[in-house]
PDB file of the backbone (N, CA, C, O) and the ligand in Angstrom, with CONECT records:
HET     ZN  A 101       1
ATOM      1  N   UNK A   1       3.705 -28.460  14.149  1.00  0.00           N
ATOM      2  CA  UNK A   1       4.565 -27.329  14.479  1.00  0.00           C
ATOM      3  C   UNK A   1       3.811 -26.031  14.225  1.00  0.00           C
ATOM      4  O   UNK A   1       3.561 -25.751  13.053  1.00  0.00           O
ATOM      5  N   UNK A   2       3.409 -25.180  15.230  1.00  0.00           N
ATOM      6  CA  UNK A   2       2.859 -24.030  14.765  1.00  0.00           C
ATOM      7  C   UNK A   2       3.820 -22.693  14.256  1.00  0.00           C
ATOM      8  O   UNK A   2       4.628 -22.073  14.948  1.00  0.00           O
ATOM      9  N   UNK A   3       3.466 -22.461  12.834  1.00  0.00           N
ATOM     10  CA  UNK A   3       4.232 -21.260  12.156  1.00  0.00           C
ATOM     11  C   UNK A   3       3.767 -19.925  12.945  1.00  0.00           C
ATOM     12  O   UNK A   3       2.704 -19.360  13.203  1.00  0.00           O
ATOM     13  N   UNK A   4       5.051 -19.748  13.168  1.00  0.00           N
ATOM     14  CA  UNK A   4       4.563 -17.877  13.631  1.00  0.00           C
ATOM     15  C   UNK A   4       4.665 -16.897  12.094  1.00  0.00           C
ATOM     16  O   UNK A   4       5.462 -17.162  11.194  1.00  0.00           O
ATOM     17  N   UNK A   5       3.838 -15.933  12.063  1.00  0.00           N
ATOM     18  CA  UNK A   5       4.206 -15.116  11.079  1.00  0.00           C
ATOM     19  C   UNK A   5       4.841 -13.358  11.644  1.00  0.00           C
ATOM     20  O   UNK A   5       4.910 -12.960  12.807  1.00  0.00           O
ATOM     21  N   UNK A   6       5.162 -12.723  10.582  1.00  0.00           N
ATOM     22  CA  UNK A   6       5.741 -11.491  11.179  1.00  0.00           C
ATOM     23  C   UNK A   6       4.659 -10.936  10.405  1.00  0.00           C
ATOM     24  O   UNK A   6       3.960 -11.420   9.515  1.00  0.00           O
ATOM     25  N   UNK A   7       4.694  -9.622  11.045  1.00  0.00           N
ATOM     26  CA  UNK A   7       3.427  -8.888  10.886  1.00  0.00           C
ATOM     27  C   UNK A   7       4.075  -7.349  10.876  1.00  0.00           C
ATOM     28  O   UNK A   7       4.488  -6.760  11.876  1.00  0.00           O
ATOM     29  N   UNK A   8       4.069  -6.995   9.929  1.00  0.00           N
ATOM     30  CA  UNK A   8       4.797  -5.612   9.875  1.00  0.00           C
ATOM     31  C   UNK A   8       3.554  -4.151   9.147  1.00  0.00           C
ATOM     32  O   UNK A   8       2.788  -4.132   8.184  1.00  0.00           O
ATOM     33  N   UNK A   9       3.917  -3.132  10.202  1.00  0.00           N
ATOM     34  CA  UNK A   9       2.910  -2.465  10.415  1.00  0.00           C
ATOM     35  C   UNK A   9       3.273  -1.031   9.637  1.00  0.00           C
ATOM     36  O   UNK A   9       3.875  -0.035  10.040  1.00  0.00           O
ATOM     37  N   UNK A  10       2.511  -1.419   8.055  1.00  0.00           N
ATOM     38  CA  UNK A  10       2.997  -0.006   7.254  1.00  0.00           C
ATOM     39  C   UNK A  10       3.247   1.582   8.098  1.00  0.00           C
ATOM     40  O   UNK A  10       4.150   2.400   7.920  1.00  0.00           O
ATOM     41  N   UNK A  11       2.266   1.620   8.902  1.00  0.00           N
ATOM     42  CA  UNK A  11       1.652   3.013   9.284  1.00  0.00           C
ATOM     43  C   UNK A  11       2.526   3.066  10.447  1.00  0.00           C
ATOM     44  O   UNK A  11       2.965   4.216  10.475  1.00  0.00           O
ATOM     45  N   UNK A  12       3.022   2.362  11.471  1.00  0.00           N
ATOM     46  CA  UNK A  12       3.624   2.715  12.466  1.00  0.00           C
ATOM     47  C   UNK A  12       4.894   2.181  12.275  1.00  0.00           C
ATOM     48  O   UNK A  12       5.789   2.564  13.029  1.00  0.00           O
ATOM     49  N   UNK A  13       5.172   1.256  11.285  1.00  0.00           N
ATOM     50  CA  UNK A  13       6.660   0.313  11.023  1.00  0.00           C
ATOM     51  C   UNK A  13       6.503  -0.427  12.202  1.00  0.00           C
ATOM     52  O   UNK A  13       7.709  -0.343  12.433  1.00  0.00           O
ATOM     53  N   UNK A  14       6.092  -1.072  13.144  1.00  0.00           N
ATOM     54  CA  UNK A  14       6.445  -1.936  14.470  1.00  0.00           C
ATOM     55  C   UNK A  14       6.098  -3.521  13.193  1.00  0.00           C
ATOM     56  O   UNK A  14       5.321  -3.782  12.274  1.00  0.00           O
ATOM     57  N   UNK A  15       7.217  -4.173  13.909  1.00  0.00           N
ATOM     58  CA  UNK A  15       7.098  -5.406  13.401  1.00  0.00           C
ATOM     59  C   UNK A  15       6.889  -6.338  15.010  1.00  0.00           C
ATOM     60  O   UNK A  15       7.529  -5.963  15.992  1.00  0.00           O
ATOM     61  N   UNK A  16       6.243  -7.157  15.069  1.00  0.00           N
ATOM     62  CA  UNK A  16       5.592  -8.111  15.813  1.00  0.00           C
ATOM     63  C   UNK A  16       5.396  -9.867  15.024  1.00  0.00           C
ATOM     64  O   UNK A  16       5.361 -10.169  13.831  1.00  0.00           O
ATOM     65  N   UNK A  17       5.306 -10.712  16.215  1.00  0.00           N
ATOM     66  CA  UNK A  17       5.038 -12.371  15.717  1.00  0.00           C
ATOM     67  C   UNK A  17       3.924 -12.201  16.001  1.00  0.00           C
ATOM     68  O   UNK A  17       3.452 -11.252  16.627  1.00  0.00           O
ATOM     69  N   UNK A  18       3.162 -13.504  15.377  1.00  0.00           N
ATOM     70  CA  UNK A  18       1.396 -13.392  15.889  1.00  0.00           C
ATOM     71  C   UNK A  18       1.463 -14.994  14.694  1.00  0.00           C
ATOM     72  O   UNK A  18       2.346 -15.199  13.861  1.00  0.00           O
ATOM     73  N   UNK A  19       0.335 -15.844  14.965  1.00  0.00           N
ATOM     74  CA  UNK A  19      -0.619 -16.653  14.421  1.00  0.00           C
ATOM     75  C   UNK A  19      -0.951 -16.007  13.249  1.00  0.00           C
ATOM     76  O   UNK A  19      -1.024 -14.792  13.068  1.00  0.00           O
ATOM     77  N   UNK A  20      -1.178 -17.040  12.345  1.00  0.00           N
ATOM     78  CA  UNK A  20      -1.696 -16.565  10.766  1.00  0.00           C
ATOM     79  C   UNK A  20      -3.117 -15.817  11.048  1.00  0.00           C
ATOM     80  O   UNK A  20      -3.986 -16.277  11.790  1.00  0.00           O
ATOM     81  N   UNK A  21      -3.206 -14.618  10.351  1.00  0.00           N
ATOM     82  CA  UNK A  21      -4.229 -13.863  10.577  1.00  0.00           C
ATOM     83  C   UNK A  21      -4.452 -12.681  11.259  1.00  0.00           C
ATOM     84  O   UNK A  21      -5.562 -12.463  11.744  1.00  0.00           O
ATOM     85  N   UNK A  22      -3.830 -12.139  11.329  1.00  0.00           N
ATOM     86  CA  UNK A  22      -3.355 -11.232  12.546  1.00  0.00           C
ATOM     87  C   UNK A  22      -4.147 -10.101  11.193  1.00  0.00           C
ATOM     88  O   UNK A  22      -4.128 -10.433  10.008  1.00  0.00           O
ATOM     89  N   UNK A  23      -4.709  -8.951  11.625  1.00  0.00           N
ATOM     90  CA  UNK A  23      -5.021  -7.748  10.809  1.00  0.00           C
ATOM     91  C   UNK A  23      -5.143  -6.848  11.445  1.00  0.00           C
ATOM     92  O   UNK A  23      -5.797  -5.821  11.260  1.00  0.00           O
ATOM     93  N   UNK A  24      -4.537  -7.154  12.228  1.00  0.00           N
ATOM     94  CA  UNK A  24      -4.799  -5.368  13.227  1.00  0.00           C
ATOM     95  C   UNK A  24      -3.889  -4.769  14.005  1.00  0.00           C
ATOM     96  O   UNK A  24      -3.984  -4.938  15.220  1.00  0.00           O
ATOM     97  N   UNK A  25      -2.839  -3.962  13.478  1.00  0.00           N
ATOM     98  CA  UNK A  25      -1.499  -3.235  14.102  1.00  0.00           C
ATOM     99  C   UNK A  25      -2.207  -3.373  15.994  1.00  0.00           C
ATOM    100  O   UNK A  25      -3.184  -2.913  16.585  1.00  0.00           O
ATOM    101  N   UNK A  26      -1.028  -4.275  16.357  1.00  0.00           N
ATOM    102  CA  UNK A  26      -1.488  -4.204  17.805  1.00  0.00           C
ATOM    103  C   UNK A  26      -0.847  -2.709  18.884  1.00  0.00           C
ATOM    104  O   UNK A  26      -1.214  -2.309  19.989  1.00  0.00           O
ATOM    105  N   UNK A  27       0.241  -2.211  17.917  1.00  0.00           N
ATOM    106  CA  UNK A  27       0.734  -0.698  18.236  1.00  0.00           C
ATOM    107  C   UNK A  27      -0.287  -0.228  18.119  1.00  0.00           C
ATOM    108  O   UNK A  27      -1.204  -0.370  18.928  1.00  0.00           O
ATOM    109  N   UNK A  28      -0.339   0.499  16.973  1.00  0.00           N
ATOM    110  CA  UNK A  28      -1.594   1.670  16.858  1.00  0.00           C
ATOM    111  C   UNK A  28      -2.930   1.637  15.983  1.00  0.00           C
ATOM    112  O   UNK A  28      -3.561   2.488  15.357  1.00  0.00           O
ATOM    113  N   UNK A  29      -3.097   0.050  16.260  1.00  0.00           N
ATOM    114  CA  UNK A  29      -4.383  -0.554  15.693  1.00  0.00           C
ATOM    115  C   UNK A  29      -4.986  -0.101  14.447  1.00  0.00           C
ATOM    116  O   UNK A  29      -6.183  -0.073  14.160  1.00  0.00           O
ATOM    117  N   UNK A  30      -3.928   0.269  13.713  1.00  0.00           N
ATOM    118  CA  UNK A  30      -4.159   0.126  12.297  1.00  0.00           C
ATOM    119  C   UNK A  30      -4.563  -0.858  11.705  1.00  0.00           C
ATOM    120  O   UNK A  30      -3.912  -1.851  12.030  1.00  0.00           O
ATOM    121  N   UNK A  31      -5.646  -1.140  10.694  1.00  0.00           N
ATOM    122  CA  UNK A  31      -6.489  -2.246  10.472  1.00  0.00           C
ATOM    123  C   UNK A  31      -5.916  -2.871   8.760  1.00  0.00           C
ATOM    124  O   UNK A  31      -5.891  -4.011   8.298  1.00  0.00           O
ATOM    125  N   UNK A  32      -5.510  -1.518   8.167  1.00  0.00           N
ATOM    126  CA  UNK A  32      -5.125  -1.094   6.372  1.00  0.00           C
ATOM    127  C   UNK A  32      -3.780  -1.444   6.073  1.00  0.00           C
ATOM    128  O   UNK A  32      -3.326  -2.127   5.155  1.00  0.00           O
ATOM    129  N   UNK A  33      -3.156  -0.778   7.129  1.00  0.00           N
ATOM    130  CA  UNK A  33      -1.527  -0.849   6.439  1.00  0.00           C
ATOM    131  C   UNK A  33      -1.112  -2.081   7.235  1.00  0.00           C
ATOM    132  O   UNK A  33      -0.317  -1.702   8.096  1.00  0.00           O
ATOM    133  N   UNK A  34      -1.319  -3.432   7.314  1.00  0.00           N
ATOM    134  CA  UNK A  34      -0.664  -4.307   7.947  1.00  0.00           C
ATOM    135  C   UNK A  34      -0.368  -5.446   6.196  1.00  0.00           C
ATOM    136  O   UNK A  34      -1.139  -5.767   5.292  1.00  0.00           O
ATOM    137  N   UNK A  35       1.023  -5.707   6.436  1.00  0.00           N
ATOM    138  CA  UNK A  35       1.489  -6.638   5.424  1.00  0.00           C
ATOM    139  C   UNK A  35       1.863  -8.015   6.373  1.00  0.00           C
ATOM    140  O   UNK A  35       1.991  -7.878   7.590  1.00  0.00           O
ATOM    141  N   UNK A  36       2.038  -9.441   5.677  1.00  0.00           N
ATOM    142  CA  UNK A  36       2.418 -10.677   6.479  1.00  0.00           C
ATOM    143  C   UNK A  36       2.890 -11.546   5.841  1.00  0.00           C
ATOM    144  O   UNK A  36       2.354 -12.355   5.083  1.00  0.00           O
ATOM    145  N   UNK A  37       4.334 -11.352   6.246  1.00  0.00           N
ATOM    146  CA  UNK A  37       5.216 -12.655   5.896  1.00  0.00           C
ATOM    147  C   UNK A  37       5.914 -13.642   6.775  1.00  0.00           C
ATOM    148  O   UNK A  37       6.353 -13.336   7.883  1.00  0.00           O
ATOM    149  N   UNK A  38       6.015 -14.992   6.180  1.00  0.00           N
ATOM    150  CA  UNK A  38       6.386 -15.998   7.399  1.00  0.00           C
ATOM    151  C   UNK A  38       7.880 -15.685   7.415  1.00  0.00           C
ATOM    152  O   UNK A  38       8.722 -15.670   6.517  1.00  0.00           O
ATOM    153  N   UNK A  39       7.953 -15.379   9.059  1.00  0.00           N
ATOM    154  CA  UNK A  39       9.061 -15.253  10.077  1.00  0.00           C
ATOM    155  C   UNK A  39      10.046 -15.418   9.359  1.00  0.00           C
ATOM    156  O   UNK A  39      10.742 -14.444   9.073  1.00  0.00           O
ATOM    157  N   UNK A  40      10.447 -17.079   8.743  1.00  0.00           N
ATOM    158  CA  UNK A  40      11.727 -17.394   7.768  1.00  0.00           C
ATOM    159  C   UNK A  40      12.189 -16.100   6.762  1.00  0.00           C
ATOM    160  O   UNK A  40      13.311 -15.599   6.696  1.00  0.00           O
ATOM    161  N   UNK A  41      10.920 -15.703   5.968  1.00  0.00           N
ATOM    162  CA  UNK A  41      11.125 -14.802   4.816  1.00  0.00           C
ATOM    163  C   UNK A  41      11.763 -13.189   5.806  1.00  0.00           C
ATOM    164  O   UNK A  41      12.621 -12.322   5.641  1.00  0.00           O
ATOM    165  N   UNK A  42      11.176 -13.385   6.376  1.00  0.00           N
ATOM    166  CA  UNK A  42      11.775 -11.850   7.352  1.00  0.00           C
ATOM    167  C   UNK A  42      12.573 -12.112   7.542  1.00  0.00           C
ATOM    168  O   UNK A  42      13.392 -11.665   6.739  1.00  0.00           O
ATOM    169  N   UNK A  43      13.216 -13.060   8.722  1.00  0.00           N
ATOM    170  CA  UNK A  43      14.583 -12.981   9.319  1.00  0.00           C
ATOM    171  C   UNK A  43      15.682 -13.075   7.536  1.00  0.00           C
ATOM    172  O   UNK A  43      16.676 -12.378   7.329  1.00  0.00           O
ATOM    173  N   UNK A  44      15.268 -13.807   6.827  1.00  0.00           N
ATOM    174  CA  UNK A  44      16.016 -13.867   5.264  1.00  0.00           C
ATOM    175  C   UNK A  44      16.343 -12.433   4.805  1.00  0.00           C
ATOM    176  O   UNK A  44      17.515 -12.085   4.665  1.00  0.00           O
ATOM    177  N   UNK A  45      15.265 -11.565   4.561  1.00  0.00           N
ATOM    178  CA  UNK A  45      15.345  -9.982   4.468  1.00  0.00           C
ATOM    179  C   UNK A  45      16.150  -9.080   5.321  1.00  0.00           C
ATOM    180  O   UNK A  45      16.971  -8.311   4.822  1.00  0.00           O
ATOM    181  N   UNK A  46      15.914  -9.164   6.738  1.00  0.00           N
ATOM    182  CA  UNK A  46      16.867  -8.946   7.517  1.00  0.00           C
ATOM    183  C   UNK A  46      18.337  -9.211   7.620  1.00  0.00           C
ATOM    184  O   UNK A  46      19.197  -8.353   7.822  1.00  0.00           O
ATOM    185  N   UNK A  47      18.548 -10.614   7.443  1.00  0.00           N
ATOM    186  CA  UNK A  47      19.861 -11.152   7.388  1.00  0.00           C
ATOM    187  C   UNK A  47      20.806  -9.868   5.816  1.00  0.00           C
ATOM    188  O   UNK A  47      21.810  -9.163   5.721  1.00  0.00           O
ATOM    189  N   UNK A  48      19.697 -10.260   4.993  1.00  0.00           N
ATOM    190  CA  UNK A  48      20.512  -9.615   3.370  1.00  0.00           C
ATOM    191  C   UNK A  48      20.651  -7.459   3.863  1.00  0.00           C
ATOM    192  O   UNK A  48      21.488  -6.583   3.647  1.00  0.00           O
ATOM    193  N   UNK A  49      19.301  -7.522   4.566  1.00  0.00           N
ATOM    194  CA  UNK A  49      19.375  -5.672   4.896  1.00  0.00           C
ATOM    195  C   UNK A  49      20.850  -5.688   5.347  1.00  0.00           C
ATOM    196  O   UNK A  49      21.763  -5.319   4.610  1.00  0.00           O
ATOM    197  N   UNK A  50      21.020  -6.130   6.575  1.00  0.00           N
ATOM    198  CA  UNK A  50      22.481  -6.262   6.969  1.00  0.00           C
ATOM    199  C   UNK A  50      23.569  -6.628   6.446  1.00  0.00           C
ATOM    200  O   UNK A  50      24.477  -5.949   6.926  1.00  0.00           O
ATOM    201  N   UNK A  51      23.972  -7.421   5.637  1.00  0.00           N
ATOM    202  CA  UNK A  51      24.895  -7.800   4.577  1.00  0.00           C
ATOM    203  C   UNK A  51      24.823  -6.653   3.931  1.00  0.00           C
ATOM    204  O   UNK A  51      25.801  -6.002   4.299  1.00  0.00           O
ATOM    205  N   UNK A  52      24.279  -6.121   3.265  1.00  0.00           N
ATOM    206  CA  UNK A  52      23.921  -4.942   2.070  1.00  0.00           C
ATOM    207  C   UNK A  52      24.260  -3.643   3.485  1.00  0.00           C
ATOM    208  O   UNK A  52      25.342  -3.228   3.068  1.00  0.00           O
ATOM    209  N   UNK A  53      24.077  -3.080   4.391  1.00  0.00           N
ATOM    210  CA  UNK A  53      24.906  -2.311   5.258  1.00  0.00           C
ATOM    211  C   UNK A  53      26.178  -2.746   5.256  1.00  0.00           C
ATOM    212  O   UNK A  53      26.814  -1.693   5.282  1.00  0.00           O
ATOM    213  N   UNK A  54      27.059  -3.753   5.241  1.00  0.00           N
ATOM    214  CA  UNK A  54      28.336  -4.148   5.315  1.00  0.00           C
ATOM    215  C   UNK A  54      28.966  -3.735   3.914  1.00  0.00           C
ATOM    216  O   UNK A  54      30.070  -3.195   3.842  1.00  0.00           O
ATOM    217  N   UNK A  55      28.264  -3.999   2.922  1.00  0.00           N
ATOM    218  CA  UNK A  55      28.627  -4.151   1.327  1.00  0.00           C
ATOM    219  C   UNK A  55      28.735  -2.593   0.995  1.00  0.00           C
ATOM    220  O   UNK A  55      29.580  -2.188   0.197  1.00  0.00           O
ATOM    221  N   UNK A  56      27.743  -1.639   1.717  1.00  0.00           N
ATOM    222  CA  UNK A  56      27.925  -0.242   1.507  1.00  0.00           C
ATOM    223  C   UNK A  56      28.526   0.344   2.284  1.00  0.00           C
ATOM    224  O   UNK A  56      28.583   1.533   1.973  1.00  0.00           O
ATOM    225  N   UNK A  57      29.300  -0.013   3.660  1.00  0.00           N
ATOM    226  CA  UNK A  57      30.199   0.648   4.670  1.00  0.00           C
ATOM    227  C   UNK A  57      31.539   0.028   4.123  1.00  0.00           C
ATOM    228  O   UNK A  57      32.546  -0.062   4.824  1.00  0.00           O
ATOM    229  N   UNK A  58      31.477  -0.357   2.927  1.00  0.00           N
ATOM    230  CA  UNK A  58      32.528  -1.057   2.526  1.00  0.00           C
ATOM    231  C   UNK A  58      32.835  -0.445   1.411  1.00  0.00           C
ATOM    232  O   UNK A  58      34.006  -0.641   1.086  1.00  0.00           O
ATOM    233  N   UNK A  59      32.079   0.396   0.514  1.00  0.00           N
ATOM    234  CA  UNK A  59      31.854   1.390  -0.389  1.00  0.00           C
ATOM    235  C   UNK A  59      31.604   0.253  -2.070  1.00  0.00           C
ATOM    236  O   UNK A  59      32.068   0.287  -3.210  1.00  0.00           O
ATOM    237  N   UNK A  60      30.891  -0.386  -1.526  1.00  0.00           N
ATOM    238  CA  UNK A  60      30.175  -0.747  -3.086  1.00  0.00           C
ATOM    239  C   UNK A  60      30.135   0.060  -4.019  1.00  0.00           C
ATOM    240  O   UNK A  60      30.474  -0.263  -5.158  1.00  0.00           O
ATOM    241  N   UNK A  61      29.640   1.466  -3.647  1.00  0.00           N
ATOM    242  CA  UNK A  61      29.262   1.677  -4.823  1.00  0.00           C
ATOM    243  C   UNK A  61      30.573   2.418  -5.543  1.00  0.00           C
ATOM    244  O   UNK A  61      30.563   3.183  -6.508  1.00  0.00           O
ATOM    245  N   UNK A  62      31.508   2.024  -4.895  1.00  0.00           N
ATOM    246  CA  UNK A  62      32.740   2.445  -5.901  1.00  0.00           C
ATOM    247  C   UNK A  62      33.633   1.070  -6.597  1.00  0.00           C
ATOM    248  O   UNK A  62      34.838   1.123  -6.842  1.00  0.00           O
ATOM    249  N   UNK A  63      32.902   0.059  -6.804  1.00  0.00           N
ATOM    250  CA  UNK A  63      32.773  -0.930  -7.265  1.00  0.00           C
ATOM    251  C   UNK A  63      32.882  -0.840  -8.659  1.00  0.00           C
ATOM    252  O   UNK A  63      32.467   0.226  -9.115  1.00  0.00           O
ATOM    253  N   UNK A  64      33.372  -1.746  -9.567  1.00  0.00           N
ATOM    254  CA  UNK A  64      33.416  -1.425 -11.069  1.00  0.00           C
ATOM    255  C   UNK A  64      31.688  -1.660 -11.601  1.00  0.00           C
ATOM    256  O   UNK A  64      31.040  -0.899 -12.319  1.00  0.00           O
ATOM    257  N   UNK A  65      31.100  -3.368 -10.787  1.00  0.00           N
ATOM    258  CA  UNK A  65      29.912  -3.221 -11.109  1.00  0.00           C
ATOM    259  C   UNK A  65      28.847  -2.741 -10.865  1.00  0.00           C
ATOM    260  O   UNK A  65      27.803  -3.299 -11.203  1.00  0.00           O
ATOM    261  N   UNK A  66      28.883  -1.558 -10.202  1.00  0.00           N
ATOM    262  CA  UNK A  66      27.624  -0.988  -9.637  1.00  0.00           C
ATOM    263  C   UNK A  66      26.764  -0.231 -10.349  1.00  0.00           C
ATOM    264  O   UNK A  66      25.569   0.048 -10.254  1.00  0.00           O
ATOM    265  N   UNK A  67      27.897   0.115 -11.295  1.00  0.00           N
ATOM    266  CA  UNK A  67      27.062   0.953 -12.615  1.00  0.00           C
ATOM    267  C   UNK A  67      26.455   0.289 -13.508  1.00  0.00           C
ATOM    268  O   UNK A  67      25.684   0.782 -14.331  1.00  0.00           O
ATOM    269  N   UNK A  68      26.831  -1.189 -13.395  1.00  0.00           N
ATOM    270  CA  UNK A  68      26.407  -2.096 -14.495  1.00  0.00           C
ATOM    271  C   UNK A  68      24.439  -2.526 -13.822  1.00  0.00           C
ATOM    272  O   UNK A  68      23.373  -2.598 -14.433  1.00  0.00           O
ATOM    273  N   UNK A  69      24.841  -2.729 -12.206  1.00  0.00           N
ATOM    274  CA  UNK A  69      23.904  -3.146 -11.597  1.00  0.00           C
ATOM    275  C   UNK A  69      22.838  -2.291 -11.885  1.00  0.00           C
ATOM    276  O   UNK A  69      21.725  -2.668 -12.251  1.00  0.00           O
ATOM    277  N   UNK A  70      23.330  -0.691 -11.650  1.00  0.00           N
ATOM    278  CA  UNK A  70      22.334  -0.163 -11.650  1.00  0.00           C
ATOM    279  C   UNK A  70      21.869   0.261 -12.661  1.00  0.00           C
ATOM    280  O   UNK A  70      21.059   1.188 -12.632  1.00  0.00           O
ATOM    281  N   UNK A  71      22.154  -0.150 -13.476  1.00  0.00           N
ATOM    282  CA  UNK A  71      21.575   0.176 -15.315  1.00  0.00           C
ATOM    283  C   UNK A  71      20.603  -1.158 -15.457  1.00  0.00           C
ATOM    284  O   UNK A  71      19.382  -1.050 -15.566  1.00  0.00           O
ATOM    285  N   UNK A  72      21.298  -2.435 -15.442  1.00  0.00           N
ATOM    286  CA  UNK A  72      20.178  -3.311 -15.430  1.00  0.00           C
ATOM    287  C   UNK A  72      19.049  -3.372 -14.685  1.00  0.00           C
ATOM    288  O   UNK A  72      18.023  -3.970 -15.009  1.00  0.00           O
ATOM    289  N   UNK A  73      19.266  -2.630 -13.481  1.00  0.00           N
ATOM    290  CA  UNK A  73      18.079  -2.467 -12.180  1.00  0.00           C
ATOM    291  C   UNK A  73      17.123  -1.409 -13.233  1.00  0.00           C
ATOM    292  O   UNK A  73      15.953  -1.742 -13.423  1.00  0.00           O
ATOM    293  N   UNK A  74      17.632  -0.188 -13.877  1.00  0.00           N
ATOM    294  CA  UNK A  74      16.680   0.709 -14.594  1.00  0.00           C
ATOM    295  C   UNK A  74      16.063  -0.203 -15.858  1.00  0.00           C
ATOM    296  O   UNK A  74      14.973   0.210 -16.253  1.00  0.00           O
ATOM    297  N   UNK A  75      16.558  -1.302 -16.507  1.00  0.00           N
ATOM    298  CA  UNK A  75      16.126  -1.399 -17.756  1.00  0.00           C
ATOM    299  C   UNK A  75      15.057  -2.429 -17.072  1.00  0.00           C
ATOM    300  O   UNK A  75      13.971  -2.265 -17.628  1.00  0.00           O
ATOM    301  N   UNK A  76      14.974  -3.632 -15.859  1.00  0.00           N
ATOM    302  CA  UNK A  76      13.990  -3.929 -15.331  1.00  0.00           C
ATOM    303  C   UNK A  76      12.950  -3.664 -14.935  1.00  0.00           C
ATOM    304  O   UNK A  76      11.898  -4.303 -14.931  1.00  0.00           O
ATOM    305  N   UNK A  77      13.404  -1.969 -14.318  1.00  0.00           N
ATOM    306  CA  UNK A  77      12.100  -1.135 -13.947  1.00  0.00           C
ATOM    307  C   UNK A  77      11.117  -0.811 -14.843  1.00  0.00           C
ATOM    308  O   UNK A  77       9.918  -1.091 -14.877  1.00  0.00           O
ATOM    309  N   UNK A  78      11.889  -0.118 -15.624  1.00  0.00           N
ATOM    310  CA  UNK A  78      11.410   0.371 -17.143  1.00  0.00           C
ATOM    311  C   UNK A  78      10.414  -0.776 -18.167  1.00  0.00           C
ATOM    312  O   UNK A  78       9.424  -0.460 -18.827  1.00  0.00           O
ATOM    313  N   UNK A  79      11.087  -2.278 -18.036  1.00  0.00           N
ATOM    314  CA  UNK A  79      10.180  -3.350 -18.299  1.00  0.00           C
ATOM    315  C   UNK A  79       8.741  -3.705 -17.881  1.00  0.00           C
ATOM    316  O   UNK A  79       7.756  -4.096 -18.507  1.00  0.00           O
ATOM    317  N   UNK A  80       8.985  -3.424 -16.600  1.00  0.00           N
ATOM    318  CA  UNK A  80       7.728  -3.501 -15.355  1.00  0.00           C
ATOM    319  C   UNK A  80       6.743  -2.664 -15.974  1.00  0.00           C
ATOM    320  O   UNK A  80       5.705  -3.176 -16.394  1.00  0.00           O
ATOM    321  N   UNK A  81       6.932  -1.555 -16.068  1.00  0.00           N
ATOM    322  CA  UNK A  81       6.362  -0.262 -16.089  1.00  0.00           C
ATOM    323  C   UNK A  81       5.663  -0.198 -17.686  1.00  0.00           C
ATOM    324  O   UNK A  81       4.830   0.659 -17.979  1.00  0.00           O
ATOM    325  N   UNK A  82       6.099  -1.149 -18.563  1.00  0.00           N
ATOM    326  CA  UNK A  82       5.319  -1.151 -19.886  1.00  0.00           C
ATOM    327  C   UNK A  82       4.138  -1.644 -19.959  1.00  0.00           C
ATOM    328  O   UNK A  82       3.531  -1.635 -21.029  1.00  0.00           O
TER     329      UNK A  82
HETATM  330 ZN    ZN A 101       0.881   0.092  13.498  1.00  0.00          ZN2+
END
C-alpha cells in the first residue's frame, strides 16, 4: 500500500500529498520551511481544528473549566521551559 504524506509549507502555508520525501514547497519552492506528517495525523488535526471551531462558536470559554484548562496549560508551559 503506498503511504501518501502531507507536506505543509511553513513559508507559504499550502498543504499538498506527495511520496515520503518531498523537500521542496512545490508552491513557492521553498526548500527550509517544509514540515511532514502522514496524511492520517493531518486529516486527525484537522478533524480536532474543526471540533475545537464548534466548541468555541459554542462559547467554551464561558465554560466553568476553561480557567482550570488554562492554568494547567500555563503550569505545563512553564514546566517545558525549565
Ligand atoms: Zn511554500
Amino acid at each position: 500500500m503506498l503511504t501518501y504524506y502531507t507536506y505543509v509549507c511553513k513559508k507559504c502555508n499550502q498543504v499538498y500529498y506527495g511520496p515520503k520525501g518531498e523537500t521542496i514547497c512545490i508552491y513557492c519552492r521553498s526548500k527550509d520551511d517544509m514540515i511532514t506528517i502522514k496524511k492520517a495525523e493531518y486529516d486527525r488535526l484537522i478533524e480536532r481544528d474543526a471540533w475545537l471551531n464548534y466548541l468555541e462558536a459554542a462559547g467554551v470559554d464561558n465554560w466553568e473549566g476553561y480557567d482550570f484548562a488554562c492554568e494547567a496549560r500555563r503550569i505545563d508551559e512553564a514546566k517545558d521551559n525549565e
